[in-house]
N, C-alpha and C positions, 0 to 999 in steps of 0.2 A: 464643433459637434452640437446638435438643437440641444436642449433641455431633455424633451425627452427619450432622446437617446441616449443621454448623462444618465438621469434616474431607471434607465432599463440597465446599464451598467453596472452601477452600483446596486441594484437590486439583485442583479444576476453574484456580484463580488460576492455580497454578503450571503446569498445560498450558498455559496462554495463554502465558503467560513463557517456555517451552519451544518453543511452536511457531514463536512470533515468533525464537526465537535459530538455531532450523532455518531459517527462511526467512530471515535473513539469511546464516546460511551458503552457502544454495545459493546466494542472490545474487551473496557473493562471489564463489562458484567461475565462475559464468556469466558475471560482470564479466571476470572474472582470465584464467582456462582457453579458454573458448571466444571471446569475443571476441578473444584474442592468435592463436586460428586461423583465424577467419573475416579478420580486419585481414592475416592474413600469404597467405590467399588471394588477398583481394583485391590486393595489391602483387605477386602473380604476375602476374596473369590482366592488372596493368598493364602490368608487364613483356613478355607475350608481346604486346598490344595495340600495342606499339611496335616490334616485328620487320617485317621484311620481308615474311615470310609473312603477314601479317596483311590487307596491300593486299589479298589475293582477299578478292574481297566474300562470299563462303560464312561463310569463315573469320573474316572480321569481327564480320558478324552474326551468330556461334557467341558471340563473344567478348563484344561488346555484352551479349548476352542473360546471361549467365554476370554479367558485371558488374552486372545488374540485381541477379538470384537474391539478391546476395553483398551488397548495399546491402541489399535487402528483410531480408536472415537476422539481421546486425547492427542493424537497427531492431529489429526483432523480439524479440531478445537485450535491447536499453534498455527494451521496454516490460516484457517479463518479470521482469525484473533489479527495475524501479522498481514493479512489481505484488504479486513478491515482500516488497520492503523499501523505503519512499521513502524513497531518498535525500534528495528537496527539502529535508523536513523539517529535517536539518541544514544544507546550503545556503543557504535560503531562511528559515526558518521555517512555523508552524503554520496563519497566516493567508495566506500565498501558495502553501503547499503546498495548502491545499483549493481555494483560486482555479482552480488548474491541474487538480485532481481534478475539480471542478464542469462548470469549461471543458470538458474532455475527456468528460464524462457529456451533456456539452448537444448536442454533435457528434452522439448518439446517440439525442436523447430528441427526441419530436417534440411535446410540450407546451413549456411557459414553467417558468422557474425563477426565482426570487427569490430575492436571496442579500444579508444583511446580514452582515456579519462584523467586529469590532472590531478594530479596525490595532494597538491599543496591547496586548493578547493577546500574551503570551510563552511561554506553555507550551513545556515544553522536555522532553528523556525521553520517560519510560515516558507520564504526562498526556496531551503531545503525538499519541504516537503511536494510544494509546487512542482518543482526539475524531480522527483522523483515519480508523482502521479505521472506528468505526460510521457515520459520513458516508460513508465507501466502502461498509461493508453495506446502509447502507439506500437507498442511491444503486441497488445490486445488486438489489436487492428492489422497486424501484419500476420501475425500468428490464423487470426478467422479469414482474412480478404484477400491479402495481399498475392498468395501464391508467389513467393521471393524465394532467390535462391541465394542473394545475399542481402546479408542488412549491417551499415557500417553507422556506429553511435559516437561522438566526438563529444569531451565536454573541456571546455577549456577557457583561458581566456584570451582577451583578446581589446587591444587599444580600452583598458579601462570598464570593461565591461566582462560576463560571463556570457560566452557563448554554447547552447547546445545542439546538436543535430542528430536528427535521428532517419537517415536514408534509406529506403530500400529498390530492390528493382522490378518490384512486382506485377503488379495487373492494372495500379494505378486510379485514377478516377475523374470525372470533371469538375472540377472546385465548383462549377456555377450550377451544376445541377444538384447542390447537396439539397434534401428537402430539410422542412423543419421536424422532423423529427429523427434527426442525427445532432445528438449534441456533443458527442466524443471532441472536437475540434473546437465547437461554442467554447464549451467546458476547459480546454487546452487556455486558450486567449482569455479569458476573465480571470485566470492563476496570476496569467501575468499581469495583466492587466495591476490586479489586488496589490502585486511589487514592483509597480513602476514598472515592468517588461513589454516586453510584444514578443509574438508568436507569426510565424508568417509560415504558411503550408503553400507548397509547388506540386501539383501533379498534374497528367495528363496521364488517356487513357493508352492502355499499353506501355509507357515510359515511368513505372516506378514513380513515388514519392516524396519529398524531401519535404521534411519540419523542421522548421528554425525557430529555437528561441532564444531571447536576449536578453539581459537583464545586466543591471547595476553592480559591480560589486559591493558597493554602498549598502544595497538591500540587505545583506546580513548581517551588517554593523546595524541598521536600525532596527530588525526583526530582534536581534539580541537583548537593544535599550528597552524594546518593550515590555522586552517579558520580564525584565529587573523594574517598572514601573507598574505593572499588571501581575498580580499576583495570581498565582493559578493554581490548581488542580493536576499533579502529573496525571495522564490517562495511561496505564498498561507499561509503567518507564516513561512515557513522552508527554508534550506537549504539543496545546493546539492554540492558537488566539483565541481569545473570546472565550474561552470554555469555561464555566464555574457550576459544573454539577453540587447538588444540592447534596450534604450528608445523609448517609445513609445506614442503616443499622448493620452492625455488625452478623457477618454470616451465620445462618442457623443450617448446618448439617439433617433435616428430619429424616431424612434417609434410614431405615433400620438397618442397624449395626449388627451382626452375628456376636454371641460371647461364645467364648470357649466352655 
């Protein structure tokens, strides 16, 4: 590989590492900041629900509806929050973190999906979160392009190595016609790239898709030793590489609060 196609790699690596530490940050904040205002809304709007003046049914049904709003804004909040950075990942793990990615994609997809995934799979880290972004991209990419009526996701391993695949039988596309301004697949290959992996995409047009990626199982024994060498910052429950947000002050509510 020239030099500088070396230095366009690792420039690209280390955006991936960067963006992910932004997108955990704003998780936090939206976890932290805005959640603590919509939860302290909502304990108003309980509050005035339980007054006297509330009995006129106008006023009720103001209130009710308001109570909706304010349930829907905080859901709203968890989904962006966990879109941003999945939490589960730490939670849960790699292999029920994508359960519930997959689950959530099926709700939306009006083909069949197939899904094999190995329980005893520990990727932890940066690995982890790698195999979980491109199963989200390409989940992304089938769901807007593909026009599939199936899609089968394999994660397993395989001679010393983790293998993932994620298939569909879509609309397909010409690898050699991709322009530069498609970086979904860029984005895919510098994940691996970052853990020793590769990333290899198949398609033709009319004949469906196939993404393969590879990786070390080693990768997650060294993504582990780092994080016990690199002291960090949890973002929202998780961790990211490289992340060391700066302290920051403790939340201030200035929100007005109703008194009784």
């Amino acid at each position: 590989m020239a030099a500088g196609s070396t230095d366009e790699a690792r420039f690209a690596v280390w955006l991936q590492r960067t963006r992910e530490a932004e997108r955990a940050a704003l998780a936090r904040e939206l976890h932290d900041e805005l959640g603590a205002i919509l939860t302290a809304a909502r304990l108003d709007v309980a509050w005035m629900a339980a007054q006297p003046v509330s009995h006129d049914p106008a006023i009720a049904d103001r209130l009710a509806a308001l109570q909706r709003v304010l349930t829907q804004g905080i859901e709203f909040k968890r989904r962006v929050v966990e879109e941003l950075h999945p939490t589960v990942l730490t939670h849960l793990g790699l292999v029920p973190a994508l359960e519930q990615l997959i689950a959530s994609h099926r709700m939306r997809f009006a083909g069949r999906v197939s899904v094999t995934l190995d329980p005893s799979i520990r990727l932890t880290g940066e690995p982890a979160l790698a195999v979980y972004r491109i199963v989200q991209e390409s989940l992304t990419n089938i769901q807007k392009y593909a026009r599939a009526d199936l899609v089968r996701i394999t994660l397993r391993r395989q001679r010393g190595r983790i293998e993932l695949s994620v298939d569909d039988d879509g609309a397909g596309f010409d690898t050699r016609a991709i322009g530069a301004g498609h970086h979904g697949l860029a984005g895919m290959r510098h994940r691996m790239l970052a853990i020793g992996g590769r990333l290899d995409v198949t398609s033709a047009v009319g004949a469906g898709t196939s993404i393969r990626a590879s990786l070390p199982v080693a990768a997650g024994a060294r993504s582990g030793a780092q994080a016990h060498r690199e002291p960090r910052r949890p973002a929202v429950g998780s961790q990211v590489e490289g992340f060391r947000p700066q302290p920051r002050p403790p939340f201030r509510n200035d929100t007005p609060r109703l008194q009784p």
